[in-house]
N, CA, C and O atoms as a GROMACS GRO file, in nm:
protein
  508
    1UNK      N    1  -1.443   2.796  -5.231
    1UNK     CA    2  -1.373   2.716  -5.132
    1UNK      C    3  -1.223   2.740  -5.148
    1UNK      O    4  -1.178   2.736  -5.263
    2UNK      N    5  -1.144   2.765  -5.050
    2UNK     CA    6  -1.020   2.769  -5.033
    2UNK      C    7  -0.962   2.651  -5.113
    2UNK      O    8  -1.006   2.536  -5.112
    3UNK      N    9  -0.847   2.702  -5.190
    3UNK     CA   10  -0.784   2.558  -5.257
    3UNK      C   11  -0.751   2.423  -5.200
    3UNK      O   12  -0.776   2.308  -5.236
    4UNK      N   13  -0.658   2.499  -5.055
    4UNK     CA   14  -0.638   2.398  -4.979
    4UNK      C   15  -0.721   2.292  -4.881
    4UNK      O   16  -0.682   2.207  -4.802
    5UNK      N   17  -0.893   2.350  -4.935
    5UNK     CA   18  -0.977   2.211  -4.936
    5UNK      C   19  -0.974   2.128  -4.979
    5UNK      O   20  -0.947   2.022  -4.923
    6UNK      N   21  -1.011   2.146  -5.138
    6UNK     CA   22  -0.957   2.039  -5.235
    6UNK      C   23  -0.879   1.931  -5.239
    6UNK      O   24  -0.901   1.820  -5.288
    7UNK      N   25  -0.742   1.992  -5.158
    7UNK     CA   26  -0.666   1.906  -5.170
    7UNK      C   27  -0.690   1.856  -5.015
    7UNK      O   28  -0.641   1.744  -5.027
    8UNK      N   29  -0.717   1.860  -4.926
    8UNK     CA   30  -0.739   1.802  -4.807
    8UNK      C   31  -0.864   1.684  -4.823
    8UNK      O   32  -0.859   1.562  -4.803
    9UNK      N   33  -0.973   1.768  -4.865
    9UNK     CA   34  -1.104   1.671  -4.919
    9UNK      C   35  -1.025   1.552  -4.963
    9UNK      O   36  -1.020   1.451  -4.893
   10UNK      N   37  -0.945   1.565  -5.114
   10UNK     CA   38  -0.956   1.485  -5.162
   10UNK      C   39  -0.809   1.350  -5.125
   10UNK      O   40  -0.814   1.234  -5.164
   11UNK      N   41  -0.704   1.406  -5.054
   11UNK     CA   42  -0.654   1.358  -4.963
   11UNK      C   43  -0.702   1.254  -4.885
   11UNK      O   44  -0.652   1.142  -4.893
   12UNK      N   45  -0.810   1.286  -4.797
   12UNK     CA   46  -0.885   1.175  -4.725
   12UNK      C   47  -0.919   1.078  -4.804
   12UNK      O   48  -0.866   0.967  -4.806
   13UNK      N   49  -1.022   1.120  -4.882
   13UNK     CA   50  -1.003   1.002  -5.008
   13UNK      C   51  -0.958   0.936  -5.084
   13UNK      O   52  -1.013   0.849  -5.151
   14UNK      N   53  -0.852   0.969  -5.084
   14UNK     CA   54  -0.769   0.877  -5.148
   14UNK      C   55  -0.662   0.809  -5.054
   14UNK      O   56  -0.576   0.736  -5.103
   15UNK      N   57  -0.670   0.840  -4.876
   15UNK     CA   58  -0.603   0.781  -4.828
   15UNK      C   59  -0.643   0.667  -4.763
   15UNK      O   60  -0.571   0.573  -4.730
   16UNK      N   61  -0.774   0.682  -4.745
   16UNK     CA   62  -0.900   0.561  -4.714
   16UNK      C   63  -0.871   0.449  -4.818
   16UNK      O   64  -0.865   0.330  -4.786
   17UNK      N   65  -0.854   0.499  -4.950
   17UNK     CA   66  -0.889   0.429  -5.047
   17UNK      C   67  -0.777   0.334  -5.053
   17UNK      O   68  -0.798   0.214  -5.073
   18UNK      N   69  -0.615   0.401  -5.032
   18UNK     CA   70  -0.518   0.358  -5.002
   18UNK      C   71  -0.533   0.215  -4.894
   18UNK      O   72  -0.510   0.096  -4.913
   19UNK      N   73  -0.578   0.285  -4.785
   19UNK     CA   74  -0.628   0.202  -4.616
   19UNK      C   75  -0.685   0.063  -4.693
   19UNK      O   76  -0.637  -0.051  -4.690
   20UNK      N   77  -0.809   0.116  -4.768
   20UNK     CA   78  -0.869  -0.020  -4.819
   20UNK      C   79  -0.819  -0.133  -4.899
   20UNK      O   80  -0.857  -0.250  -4.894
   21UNK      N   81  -0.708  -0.070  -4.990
   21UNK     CA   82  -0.604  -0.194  -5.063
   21UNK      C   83  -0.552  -0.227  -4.972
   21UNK      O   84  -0.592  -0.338  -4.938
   22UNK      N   85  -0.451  -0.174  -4.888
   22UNK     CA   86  -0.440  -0.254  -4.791
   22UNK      C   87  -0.441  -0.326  -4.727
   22UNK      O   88  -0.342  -0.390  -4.689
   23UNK      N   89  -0.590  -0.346  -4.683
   23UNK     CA   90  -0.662  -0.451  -4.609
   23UNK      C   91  -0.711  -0.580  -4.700
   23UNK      O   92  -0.736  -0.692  -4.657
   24UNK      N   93  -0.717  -0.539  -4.823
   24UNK     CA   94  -0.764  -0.598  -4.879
   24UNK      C   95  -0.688  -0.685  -4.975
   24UNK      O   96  -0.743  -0.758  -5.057
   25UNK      N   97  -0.550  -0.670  -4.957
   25UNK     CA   98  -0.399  -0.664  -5.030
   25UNK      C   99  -0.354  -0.724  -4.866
   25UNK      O  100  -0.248  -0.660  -4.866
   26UNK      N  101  -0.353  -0.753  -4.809
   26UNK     CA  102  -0.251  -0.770  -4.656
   26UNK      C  103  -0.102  -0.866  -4.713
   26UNK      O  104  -0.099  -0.971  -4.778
   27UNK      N  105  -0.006  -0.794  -4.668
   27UNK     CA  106   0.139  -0.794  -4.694
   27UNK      C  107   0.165  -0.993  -4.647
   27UNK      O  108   0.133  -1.037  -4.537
   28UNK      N  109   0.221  -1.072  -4.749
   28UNK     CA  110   0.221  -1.185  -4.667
   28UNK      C  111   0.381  -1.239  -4.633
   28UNK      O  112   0.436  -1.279  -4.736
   29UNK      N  113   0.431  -1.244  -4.561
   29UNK     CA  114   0.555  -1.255  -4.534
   29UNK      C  115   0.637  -1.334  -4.633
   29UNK      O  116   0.594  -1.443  -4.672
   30UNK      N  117   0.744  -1.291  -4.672
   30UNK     CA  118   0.827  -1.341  -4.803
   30UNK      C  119   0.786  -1.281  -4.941
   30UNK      O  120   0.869  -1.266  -5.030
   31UNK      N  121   0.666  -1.252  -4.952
   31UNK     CA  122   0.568  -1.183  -5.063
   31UNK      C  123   0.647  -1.052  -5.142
   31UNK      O  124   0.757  -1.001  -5.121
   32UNK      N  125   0.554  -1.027  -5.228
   32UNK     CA  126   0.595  -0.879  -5.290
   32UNK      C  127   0.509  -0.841  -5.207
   32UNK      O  128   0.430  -0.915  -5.148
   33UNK      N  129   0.523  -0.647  -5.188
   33UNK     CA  130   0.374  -0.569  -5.119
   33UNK      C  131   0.304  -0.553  -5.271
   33UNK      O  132   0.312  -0.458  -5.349
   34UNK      N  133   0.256  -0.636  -5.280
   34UNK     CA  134   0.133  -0.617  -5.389
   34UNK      C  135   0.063  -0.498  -5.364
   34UNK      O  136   0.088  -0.400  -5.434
   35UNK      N  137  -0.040  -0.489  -5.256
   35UNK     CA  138  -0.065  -0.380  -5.232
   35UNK      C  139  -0.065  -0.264  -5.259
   35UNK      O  140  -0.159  -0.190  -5.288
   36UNK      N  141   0.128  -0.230  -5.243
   36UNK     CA  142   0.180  -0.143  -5.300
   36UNK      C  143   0.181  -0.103  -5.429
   36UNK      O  144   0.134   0.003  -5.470
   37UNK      N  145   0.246  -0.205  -5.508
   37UNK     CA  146   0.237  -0.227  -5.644
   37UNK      C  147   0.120  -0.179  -5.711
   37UNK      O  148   0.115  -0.088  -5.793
   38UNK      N  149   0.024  -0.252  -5.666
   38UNK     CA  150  -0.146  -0.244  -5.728
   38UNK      C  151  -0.155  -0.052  -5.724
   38UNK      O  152  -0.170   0.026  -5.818
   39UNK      N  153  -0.143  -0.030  -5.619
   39UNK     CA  154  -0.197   0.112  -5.586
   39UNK      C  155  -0.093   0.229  -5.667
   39UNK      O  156  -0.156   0.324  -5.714
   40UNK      N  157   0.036   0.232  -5.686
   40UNK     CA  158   0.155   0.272  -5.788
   40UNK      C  159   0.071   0.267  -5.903
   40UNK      O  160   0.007   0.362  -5.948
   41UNK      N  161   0.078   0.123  -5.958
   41UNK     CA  162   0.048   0.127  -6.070
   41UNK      C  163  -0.107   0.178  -6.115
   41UNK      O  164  -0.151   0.217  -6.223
   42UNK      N  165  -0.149   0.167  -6.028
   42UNK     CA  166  -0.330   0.228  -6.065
   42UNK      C  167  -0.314   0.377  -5.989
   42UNK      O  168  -0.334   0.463  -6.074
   43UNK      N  169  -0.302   0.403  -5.933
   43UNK     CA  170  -0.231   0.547  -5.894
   43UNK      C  171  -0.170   0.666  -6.037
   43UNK      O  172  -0.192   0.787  -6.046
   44UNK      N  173  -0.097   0.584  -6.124
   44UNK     CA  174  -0.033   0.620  -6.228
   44UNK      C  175  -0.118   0.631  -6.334
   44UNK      O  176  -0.110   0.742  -6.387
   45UNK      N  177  -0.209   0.543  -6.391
   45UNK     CA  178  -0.258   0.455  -6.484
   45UNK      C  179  -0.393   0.571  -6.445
   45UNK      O  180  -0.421   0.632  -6.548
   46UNK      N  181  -0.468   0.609  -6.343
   46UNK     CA  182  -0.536   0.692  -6.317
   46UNK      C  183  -0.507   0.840  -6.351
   46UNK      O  184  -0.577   0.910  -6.424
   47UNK      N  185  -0.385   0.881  -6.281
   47UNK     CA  186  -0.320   1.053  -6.316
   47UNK      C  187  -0.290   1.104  -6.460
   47UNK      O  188  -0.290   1.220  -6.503
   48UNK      N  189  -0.264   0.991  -6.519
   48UNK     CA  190  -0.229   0.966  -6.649
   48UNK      C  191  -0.354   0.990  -6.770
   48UNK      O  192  -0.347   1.063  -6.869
   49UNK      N  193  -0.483   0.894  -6.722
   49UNK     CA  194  -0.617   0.937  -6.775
   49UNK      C  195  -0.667   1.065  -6.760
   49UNK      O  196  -0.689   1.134  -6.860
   50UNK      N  197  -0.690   1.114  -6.628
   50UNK     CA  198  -0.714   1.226  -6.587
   50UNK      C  199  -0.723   1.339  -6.622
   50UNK      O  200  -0.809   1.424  -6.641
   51UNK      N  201  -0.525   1.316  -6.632
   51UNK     CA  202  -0.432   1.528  -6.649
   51UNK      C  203  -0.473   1.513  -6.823
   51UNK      O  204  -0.426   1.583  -6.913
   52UNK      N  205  -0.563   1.410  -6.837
   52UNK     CA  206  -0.560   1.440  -7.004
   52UNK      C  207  -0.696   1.439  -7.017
   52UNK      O  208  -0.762   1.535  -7.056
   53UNK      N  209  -0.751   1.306  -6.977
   53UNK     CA  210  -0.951   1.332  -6.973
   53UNK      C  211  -1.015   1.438  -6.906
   53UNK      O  212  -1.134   1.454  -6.930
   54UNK      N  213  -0.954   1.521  -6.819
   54UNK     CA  214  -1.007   1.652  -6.766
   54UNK      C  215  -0.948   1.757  -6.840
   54UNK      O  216  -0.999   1.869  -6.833
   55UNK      N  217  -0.844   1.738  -6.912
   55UNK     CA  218  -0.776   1.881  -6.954
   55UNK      C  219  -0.684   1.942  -6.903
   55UNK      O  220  -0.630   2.045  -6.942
   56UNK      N  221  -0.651   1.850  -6.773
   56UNK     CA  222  -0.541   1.949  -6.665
   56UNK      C  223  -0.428   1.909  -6.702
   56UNK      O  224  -0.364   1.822  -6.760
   57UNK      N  225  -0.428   2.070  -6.606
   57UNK     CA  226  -0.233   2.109  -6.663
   57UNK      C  227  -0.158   2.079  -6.516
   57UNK      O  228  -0.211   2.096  -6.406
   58UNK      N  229  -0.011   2.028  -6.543
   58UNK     CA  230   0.022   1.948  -6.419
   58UNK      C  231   0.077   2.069  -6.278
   58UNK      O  232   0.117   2.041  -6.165
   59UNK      N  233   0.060   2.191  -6.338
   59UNK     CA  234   0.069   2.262  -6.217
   59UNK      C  235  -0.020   2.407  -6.227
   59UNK      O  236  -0.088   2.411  -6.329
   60UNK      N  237  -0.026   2.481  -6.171
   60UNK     CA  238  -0.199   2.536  -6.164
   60UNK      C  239  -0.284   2.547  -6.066
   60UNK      O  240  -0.296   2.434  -6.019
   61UNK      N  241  -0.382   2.659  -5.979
   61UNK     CA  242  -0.429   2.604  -5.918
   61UNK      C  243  -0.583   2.561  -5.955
   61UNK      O  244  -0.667   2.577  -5.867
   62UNK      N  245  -0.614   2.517  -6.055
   62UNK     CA  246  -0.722   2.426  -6.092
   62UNK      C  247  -0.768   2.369  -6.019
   62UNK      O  248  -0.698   2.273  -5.984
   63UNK      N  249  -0.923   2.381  -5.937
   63UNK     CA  250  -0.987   2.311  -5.838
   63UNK      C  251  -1.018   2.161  -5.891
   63UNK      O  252  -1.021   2.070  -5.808
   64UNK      N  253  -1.035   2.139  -5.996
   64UNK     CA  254  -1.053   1.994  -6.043
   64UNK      C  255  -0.928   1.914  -6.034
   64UNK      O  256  -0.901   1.795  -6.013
   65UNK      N  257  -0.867   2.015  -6.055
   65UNK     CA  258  -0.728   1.934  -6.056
   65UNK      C  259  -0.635   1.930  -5.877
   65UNK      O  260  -0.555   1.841  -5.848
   66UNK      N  261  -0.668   2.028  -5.798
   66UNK     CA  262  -0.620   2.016  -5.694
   66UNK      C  263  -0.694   1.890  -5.658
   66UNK      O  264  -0.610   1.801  -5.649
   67UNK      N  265  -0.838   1.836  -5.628
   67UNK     CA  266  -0.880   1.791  -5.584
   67UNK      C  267  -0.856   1.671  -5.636
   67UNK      O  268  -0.822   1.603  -5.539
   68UNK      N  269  -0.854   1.615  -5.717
   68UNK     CA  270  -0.838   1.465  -5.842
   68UNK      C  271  -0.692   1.443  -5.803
   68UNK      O  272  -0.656   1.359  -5.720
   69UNK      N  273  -0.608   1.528  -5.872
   69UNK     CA  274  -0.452   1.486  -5.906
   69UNK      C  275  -0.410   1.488  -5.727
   69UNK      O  276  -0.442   1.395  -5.653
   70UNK      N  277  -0.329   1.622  -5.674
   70UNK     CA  278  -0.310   1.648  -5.600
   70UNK      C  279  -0.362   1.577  -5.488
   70UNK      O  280  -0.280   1.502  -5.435
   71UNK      N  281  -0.525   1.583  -5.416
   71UNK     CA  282  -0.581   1.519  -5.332
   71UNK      C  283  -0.617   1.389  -5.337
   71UNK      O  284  -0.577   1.321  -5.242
   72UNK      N  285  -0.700   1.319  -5.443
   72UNK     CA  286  -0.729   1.198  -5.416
   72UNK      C  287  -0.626   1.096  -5.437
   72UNK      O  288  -0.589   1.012  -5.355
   73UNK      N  289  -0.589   1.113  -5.543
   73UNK     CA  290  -0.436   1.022  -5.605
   73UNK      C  291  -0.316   1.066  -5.536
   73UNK      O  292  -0.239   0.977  -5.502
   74UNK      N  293  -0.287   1.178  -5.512
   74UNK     CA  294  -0.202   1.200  -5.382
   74UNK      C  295  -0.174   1.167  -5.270
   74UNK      O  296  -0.065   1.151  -5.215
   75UNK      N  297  -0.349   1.149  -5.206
   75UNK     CA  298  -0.305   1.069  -5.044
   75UNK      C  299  -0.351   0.926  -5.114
   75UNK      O  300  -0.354   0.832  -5.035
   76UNK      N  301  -0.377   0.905  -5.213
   76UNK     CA  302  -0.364   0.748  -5.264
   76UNK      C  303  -0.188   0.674  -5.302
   76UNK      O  304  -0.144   0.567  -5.261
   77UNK      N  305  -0.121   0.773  -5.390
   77UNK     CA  306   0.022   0.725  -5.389
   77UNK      C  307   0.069   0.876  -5.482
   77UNK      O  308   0.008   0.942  -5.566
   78UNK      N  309   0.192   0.889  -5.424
   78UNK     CA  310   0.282   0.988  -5.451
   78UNK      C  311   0.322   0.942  -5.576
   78UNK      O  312   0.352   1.029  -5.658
   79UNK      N  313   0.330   0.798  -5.617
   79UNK     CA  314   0.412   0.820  -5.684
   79UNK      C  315   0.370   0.824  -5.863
   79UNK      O  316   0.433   0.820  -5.969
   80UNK      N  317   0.235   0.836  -5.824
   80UNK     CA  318   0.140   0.882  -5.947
   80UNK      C  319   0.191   0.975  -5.989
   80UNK      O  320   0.241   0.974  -6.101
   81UNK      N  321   0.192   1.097  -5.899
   81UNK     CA  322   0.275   1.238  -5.954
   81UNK      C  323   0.404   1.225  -5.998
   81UNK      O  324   0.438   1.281  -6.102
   82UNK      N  325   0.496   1.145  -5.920
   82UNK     CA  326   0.625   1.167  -5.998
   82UNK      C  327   0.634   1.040  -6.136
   82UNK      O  328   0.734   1.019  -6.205
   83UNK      N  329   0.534   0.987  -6.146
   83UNK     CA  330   0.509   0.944  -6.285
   83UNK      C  331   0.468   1.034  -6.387
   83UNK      O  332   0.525   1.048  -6.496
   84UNK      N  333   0.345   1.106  -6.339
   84UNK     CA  334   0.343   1.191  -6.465
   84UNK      C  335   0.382   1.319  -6.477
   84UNK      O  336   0.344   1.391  -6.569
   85UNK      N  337   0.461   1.357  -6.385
   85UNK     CA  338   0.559   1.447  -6.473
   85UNK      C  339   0.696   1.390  -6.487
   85UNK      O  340   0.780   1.480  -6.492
   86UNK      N  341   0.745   1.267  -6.495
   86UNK     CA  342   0.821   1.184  -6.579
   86UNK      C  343   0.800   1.179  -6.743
   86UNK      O  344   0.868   1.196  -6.844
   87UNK      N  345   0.654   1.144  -6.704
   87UNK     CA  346   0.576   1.161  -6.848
   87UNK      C  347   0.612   1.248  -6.934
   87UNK      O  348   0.680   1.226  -7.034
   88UNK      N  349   0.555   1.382  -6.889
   88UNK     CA  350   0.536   1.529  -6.926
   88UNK      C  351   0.706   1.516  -6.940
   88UNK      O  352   0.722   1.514  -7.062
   89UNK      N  353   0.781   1.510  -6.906
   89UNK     CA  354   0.942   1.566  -6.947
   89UNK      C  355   0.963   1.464  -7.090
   89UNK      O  356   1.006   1.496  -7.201
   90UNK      N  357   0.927   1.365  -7.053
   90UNK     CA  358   0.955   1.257  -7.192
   90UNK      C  359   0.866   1.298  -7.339
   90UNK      O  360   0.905   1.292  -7.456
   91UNK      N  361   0.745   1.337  -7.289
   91UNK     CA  362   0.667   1.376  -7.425
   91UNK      C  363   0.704   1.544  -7.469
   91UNK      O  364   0.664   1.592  -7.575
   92UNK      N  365   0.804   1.638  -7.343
   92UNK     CA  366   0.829   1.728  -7.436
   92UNK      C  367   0.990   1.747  -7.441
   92UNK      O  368   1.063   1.840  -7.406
   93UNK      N  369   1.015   1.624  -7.498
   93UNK     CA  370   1.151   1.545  -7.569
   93UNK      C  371   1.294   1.549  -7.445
   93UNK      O  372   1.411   1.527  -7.478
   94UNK      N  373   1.262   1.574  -7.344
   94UNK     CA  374   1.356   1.555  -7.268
   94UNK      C  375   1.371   1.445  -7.180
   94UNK      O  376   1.362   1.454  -7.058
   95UNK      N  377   1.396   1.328  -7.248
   95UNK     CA  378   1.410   1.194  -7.242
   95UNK      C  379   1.521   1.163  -7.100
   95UNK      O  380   1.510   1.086  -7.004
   96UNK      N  381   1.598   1.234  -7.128
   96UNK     CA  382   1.733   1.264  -7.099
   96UNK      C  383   1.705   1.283  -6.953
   96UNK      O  384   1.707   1.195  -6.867
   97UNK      N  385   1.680   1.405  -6.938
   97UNK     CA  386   1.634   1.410  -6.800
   97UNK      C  387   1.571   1.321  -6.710
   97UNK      O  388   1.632   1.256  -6.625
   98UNK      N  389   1.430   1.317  -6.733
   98UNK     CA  390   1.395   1.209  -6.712
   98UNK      C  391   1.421   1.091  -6.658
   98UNK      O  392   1.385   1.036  -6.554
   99UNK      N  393   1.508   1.056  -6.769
   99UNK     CA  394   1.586   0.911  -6.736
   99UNK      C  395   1.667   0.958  -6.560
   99UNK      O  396   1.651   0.900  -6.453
  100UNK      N  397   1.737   1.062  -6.586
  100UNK     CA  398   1.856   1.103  -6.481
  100UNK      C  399   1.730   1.106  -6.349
  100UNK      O  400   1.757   1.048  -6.244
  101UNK      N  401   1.569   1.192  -6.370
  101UNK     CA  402   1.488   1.200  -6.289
  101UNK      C  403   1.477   1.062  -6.190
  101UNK      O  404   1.484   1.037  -6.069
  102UNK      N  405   1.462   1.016  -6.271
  102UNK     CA  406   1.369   0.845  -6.252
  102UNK      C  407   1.506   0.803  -6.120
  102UNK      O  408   1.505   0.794  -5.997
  103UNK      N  409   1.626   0.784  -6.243
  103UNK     CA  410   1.773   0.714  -6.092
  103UNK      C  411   1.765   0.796  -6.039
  103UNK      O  412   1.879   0.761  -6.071
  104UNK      N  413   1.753   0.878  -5.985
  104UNK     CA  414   1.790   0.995  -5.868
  104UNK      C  415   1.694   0.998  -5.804
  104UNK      O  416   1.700   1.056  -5.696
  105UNK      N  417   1.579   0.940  -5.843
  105UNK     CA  418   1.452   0.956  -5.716
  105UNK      C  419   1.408   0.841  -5.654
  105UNK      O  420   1.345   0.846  -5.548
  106UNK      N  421   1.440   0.722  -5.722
  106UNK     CA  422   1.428   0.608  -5.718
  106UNK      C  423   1.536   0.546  -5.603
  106UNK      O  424   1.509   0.473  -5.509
  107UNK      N  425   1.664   0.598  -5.640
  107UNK     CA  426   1.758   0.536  -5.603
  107UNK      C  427   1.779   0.618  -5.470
  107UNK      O  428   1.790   0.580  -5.353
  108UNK      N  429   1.779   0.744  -5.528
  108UNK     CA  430   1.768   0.871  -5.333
  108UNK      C  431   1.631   0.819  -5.236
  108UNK      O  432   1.634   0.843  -5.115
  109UNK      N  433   1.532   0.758  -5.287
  109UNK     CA  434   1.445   0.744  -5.192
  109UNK      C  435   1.456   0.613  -5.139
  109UNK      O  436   1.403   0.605  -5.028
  110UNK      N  437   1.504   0.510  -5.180
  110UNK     CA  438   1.553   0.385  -5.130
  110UNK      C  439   1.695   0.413  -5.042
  110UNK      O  440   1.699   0.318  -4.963
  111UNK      N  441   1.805   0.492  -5.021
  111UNK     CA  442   1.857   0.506  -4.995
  111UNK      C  443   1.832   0.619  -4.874
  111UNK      O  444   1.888   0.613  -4.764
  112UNK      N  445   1.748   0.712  -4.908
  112UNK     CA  446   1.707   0.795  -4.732
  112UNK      C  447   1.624   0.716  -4.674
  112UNK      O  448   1.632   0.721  -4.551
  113UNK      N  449   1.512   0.613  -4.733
  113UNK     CA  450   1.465   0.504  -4.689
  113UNK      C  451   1.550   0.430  -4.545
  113UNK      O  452   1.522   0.415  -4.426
  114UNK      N  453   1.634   0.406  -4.607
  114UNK     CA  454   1.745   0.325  -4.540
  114UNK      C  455   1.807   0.369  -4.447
  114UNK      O  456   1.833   0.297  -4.351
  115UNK      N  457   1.847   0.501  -4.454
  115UNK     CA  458   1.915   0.622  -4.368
  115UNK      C  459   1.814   0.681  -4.278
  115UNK      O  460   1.852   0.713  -4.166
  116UNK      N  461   1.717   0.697  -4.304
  116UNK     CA  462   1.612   0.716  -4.203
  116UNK      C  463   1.591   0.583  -4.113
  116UNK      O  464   1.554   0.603  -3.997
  117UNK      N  465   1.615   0.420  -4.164
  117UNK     CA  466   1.608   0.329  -4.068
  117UNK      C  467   1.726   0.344  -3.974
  117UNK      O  468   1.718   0.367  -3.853
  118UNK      N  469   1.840   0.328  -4.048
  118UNK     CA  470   1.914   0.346  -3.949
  118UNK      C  471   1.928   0.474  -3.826
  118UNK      O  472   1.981   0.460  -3.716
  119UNK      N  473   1.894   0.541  -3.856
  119UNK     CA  474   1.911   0.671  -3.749
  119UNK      C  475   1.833   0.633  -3.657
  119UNK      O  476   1.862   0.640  -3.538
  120UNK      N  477   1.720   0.587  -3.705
  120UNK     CA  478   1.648   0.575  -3.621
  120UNK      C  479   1.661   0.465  -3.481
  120UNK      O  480   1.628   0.472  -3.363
  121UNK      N  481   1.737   0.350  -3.577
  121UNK     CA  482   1.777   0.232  -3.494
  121UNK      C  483   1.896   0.289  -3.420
  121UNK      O  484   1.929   0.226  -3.320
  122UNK      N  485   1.952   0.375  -3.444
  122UNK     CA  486   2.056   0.420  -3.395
  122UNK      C  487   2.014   0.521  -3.263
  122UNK      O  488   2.096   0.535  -3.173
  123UNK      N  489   1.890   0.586  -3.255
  123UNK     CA  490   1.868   0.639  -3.158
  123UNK      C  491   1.750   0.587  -3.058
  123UNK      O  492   1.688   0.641  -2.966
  124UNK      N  493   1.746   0.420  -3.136
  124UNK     CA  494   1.636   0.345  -3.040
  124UNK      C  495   1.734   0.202  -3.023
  124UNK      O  496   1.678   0.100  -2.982
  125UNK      N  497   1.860   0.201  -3.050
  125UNK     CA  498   1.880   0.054  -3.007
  125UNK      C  499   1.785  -0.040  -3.129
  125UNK      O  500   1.811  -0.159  -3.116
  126UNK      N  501   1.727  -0.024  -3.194
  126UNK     CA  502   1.660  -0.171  -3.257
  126UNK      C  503   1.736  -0.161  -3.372
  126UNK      O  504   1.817  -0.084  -3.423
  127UNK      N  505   1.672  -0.285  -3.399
  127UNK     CA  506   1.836  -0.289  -3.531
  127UNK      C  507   1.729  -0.351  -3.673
  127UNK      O  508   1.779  -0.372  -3.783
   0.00000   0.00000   0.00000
């Protein structure tokens, strides 16, 4: 099978799976997105078991691993991946980085977050 099954297969599945916290998590006004949270943190807490209970290496094209890491936990939450190779930089002693990784992705994606609202309100009038 073409690699880029794997990761499509397992994409769907994990974006359903996503769909289903969701629904099952529904956002309540004033609230945290739990939801969110739940799925991050088990998203993570999953990739984390995985790239180590399967053996995989975090880049590769490994069909177990396209399909698991990449596809299911992927269209489940992104941000599983940029957890564990947060990980992977910290356990091979580059703490340092890391750290700089974490504000710069954290803080750039809340911030194009934002910049993507506005443009947008900016080219629809809503505010």
């Amino acid at each position: 099978m073409a690699p880029w099954l794997y990761v499509a297969l397992g994409s769907a599945l994990g974006g359903v799976a996503r769909y289903a916290v969701s629904l099952a998590l529904s956002l309540l006004p004033g609230r945290w997105p739990l939801a969110t949270m739940l799925v991050n943190l088990s998203g993570s807490l999953l990739i984390g078991l995985l790239s180590v209970a399967l053996g995989l290496r975090v880049g590769g094209p490994d069909a177990v691993r396209l399909f698991w890491l990449t596809g299911v936990l992927g269209g489940f939450t992104t941000y599983s991946a940029f957890a564990l190779e947060t990980a992977v930089m910290v356990e091979s002693g580059a703490s340092l980085r890391a750290l700089g990784y974490v504000l710069a992705t954290v803080a750039g994606c809340l911030l194009a977050a934002m910049a993507g609202r506005a443009l947008a309100a900016a080219f629809t009038g809503e505010t």
